[in-house]
N, C-alpha and C positions, 0 to 999 in steps of 0.2 A: 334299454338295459344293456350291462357293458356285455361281448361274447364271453369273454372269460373269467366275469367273476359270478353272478345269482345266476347261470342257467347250469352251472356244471351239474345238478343235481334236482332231478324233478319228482322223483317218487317221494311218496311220503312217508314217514316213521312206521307209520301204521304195516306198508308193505312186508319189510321187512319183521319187522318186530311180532307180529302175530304170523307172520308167515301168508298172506293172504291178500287174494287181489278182489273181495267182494265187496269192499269199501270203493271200487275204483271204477268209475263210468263207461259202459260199454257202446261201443259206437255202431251204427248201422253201417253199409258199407257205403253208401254214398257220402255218408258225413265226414268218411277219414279216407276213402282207396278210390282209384279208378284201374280200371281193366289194364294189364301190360299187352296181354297177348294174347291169340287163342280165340278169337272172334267167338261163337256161340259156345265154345269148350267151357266158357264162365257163365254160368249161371246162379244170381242173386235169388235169396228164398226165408221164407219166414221171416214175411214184413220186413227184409231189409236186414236181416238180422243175421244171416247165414250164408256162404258161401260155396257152390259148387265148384271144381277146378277138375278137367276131367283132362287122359291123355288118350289120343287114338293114330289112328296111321297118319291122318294129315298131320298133327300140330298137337303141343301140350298147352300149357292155359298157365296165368296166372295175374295176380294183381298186385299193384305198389300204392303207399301209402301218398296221398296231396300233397303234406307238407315234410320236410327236412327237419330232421330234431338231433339236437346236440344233449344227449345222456337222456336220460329216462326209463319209465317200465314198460315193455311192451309183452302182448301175450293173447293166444288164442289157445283155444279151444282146438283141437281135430282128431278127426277119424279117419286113418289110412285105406287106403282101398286093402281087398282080401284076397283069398285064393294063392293062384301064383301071380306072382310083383317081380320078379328076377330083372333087373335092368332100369327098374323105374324107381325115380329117384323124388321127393318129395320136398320142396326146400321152405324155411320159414327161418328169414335170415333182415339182416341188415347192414345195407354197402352204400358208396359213394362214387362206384367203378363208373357211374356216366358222367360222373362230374370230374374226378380226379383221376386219369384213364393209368395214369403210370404210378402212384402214390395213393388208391384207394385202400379205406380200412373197411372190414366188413366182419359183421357176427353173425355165425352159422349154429343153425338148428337144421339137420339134414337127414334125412327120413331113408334109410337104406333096404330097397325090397328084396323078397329071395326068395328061391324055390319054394315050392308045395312043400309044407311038413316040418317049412323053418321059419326062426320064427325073423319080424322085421328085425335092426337095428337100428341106431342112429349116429349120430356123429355129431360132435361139436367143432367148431373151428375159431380162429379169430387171425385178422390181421390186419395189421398198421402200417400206413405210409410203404404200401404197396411191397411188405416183404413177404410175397407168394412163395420165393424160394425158401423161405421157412418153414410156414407150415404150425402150428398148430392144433394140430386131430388129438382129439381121445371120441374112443368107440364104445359103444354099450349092448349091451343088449335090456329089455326090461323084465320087469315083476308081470308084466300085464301084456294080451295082445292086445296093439293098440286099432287095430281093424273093426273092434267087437264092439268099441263105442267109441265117447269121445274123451279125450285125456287133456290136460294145458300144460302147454310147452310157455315158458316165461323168460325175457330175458332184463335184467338189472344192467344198464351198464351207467358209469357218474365217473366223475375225473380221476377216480383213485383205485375203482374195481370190476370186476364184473362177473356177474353170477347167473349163469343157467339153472334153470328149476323144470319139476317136471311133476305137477301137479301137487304147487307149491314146496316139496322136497328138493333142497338146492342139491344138484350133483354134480356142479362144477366150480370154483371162484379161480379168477385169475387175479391178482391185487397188483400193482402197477409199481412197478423198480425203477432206480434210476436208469439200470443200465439196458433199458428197455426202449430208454429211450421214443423214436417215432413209430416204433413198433407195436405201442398200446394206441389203440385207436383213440383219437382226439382230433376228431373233423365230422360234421353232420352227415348224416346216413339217413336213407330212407329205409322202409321196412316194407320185405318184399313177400309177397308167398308165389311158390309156380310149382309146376308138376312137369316132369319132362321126360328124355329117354336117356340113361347115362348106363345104356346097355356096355361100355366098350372098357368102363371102370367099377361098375357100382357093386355088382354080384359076384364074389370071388377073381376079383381084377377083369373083369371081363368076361370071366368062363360060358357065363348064361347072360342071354340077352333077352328083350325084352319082347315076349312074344302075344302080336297083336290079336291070337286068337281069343282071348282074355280080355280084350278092350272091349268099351270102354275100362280103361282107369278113372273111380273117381274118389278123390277126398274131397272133404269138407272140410269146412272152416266155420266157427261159431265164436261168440264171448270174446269180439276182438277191444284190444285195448290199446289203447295208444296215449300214455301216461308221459308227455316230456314238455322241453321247450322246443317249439316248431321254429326255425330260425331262415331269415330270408337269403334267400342262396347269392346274392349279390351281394348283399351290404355286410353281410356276416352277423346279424344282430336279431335279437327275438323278434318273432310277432305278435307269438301268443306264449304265454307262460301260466302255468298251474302253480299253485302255492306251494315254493320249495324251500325247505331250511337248509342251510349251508351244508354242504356235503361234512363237516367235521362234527354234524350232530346226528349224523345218519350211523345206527350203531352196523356191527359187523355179525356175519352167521350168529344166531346165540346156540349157547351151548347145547341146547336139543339141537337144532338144526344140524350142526357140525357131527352130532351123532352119527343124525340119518343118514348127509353125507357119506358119512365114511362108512359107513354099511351098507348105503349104493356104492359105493367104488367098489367095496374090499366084493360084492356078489357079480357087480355086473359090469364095470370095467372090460375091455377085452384090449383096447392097445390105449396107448398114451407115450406121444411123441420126447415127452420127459425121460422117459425108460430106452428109448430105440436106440442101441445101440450101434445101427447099421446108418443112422445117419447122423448121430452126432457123437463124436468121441466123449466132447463134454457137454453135457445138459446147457442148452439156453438159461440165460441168466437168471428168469424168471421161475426158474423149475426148483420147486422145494421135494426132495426125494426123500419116500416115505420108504423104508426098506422093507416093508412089510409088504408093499405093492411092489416094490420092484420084484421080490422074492416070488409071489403070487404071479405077476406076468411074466419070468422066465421061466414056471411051470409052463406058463400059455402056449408059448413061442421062445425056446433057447436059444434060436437063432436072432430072431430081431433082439429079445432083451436080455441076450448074456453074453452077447458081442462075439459069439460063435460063427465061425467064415464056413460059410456056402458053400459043399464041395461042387467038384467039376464043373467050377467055374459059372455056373448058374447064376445068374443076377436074382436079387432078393426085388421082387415086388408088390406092392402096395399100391391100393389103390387112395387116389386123393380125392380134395375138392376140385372139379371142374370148374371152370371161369366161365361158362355160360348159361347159369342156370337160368336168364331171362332170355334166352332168345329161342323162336318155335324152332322146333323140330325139322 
């Protein structure tokens, strides 16, 4: 089957349209992952069906999917570790960085810990044909702490879109422009999960790091799905493919969905790279600006989203994605 015409899109109507990944086969973890890193830090549980990822003074843990897949639905279940998290960073994402070292595209699902009495966030990213100095974040916080049980984190990505969900509630879409160019990801990805220490960015830039009296760290991982076409990393062409309609029958958010959305943005938004004033004069081409959310996050932050300069010469920082989330500790 050609690379680029029947694999652009693997999920099925169904996904979207009712919102819902329980029509969609869940895999044990030997059927679809093997261990990245973290020797006994990984621990396999419930028949196969479940995940432990723990972080301690030696080494954090995580695991990556067998095969390379070009678009599809991917999605698990987890439950973040509790207490204090300050420093420890959670990832459940999808990149190409060992394949394409200088031109990797990668989507981020990224689990932000924080002091006792706060609550987690998270973070979205994405990026194409290796434009790191871009950047891509918007930040959240949620409705739920996600420590107290298990939530599904989901991501849709096909040749023209792409939609983070977050126990099936879409709260992000990105749709794909021309002037976007190599910048929307369109190159096979694996899908990784790991748990590490990003003490030096993750907790107010830095401030709190990640303190091992509290270790073990451990999340879980459950209900994994791995919904695409798995594509051979030499040939560039399927191996296996799931019964997909053309990406132009694949409908868009429906109008409830787009609801929800926007009443997760308008609660729980906290930054989006569309709005930052401090590092783009003009929005990425891709940024449709809502003026209701820009209004809402220069309440947030005046400085980063109403392009107000920093006195006494103080540099504005933010913290970003790290490029290491797979390697130990």
């Amino acid at each position: 089957m050609d690379y680029h015409l029947g694999l652009v899109l693997i999920c099925s109507v169904l996904v979207l349209a009712a919102g819902s990944s329980r029509n969609l086969p869940i895999l044990s973890f030997d059927e679809g992952y093997s261990q990245l890193f973290g020797e006994d830090n990984l621990m396999v549980l419930r028949d196969g069906k479940a995940v432990h990822l723990s972080l301690d003074e030696r080494t954090g843990s995580g695991f990556v999917s067998q095969d390379l897949y070009l678009h599809g639905f991917f999605s698990a279940s987890i439950k973040l570790p509790a207490d204090y998290t300050a420093g420890v960073v959670v990832a459940y994402y999808m990149s190409n960085g060992d394949m394409y070292e200088k031109n990797h595209d990668e989507l981020d699902f990224e689990f932000l810990g924080n002091i006792r009495g706060k609550d987690w966030r998270i973070q979205t990213n994405v990026y194409g044909n290796g434009s790191t100095n871009v950047g891509r974040e918007e930040r959240y916080g949620l409705w739920f702490d996600p420590s107290e049980d298990f939530h599904q984190y989901s991501i849709l990505w096909t040749d023209n879109q792409i939609i983070f969900y977050v126990d099936n509630v879409p709260i992000r879409e990105i749709k794909r422009t021309e002037a976007m160019g190599g910048d929307f990801p369109s190159k096979p990805m694996s899908l990784y999960a790991t748990i590490w220490d990003g003490s030096n960015w993750a907790t107010n830039g830095g401030k709190y790091k990640v303190n091992y009296k509290y270790a073990p760290y451990i999340t879980e991982f459950s209900d994994l799905i791995l919904h695409g076409c798995a594509v051979d990393p030499i040939e560039q062409s399927s191996l296996k493919c799931d019964h997909a309609p053309n990406s132009k029958s694949i409908p868009g958010i429906t109008p409830d969905q787009k609801t929800k959305m926007e009443n997760f943005r308008k609660k729980h938004m906290q930054y989006s790279y569309c709005y930052d004033q401090t590092r783009y004069t003009v929005p990425p081409s891709e940024c449709v600006i809502n003026p209701q959310e820009a209004q809402r996050l220069r309440g947030f932050d005046p400085v980063t989203f109403g392009g107000v300069r920093r006195h006494h010469g103080k540099r504005h920082h933010r913290s970003g994605s790290s490029r290491t989330k797979a390697t130990a500790i």
